[in-house]
C-alpha positions as CSV (number, residue, x, y, z in Angstrom):
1,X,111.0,106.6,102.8
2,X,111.3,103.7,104.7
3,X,110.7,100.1,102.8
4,X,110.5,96.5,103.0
5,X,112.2,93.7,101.2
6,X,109.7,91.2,101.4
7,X,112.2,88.4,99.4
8,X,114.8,88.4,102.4
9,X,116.5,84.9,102.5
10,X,117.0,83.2,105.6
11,X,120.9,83.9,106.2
12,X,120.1,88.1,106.2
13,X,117.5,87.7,107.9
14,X,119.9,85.9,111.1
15,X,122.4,88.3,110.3
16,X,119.9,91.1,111.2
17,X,118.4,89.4,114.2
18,X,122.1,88.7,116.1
19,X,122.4,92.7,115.5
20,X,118.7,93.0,117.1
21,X,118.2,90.5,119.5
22,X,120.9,89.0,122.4
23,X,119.2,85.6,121.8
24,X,119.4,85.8,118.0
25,X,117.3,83.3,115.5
26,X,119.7,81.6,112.8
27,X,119.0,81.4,109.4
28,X,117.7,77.5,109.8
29,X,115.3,79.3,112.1
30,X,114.0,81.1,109.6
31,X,114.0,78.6,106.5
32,X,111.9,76.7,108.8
33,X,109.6,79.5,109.4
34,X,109.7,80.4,105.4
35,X,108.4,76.7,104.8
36,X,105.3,77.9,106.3
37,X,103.1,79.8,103.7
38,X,101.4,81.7,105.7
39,X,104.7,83.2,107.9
40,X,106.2,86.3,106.5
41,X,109.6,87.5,107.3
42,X,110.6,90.8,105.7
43,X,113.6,93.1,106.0
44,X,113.6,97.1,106.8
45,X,115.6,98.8,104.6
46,X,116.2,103.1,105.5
47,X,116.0,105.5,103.3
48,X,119.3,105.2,101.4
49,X,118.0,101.1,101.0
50,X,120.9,99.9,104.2
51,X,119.6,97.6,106.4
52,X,117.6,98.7,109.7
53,X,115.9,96.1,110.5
54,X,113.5,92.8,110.2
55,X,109.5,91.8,110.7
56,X,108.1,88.6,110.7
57,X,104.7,87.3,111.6
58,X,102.2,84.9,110.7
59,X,99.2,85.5,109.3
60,X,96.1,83.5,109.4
61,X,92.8,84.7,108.2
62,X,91.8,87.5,109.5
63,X,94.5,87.0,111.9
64,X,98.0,87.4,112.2
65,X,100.9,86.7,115.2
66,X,103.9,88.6,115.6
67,X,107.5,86.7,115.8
68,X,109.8,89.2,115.9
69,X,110.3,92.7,115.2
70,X,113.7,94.7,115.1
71,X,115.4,97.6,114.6
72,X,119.4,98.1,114.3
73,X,120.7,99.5,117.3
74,X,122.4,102.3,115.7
75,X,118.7,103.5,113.7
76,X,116.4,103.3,116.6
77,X,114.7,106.2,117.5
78,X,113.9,107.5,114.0
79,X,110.6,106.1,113.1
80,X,111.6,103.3,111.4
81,X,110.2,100.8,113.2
């Protein structure tokens, strides 16, 4: 089953986004996001625990805003995201 890493640091997290996106977030991106308590940023990890992709959002209340969700080019179309 499918699972998140919900500890990701901010230089995995890029390295997953360049793989996801063509206008890719860097890992300052995201240690600026992570600064903010209430943003999120978690990595997919497959099955066999590799790498398939990333989530991050902010939540606010009852409330929460999607940044960026991805999965690896090579795992899409499995359910994963």
């Amino acid at each position: 089953m499918p699972s998140l890493q919900t500890d990701a640091n901010p230089a995995l997290l890029a390295a997953v986004d360049a793989q996801c996106f063509v206008e890719a977030w860097d890992a300052a991106a995201y240690a600026r996001l992570r600064a903010n308590p209430a943003v999120q940023a978690w990595l997919l990890r497959s099955d066999d625990g590799t790498l398939a992709g990333l989530l991050c959002f902010q939540r606010v209340e009852d409330e929460a805003e999607l940044y960026r969700i991805g999965v690896l080019p090579a795992l899409r179309g499995r359910g994963l995201g």
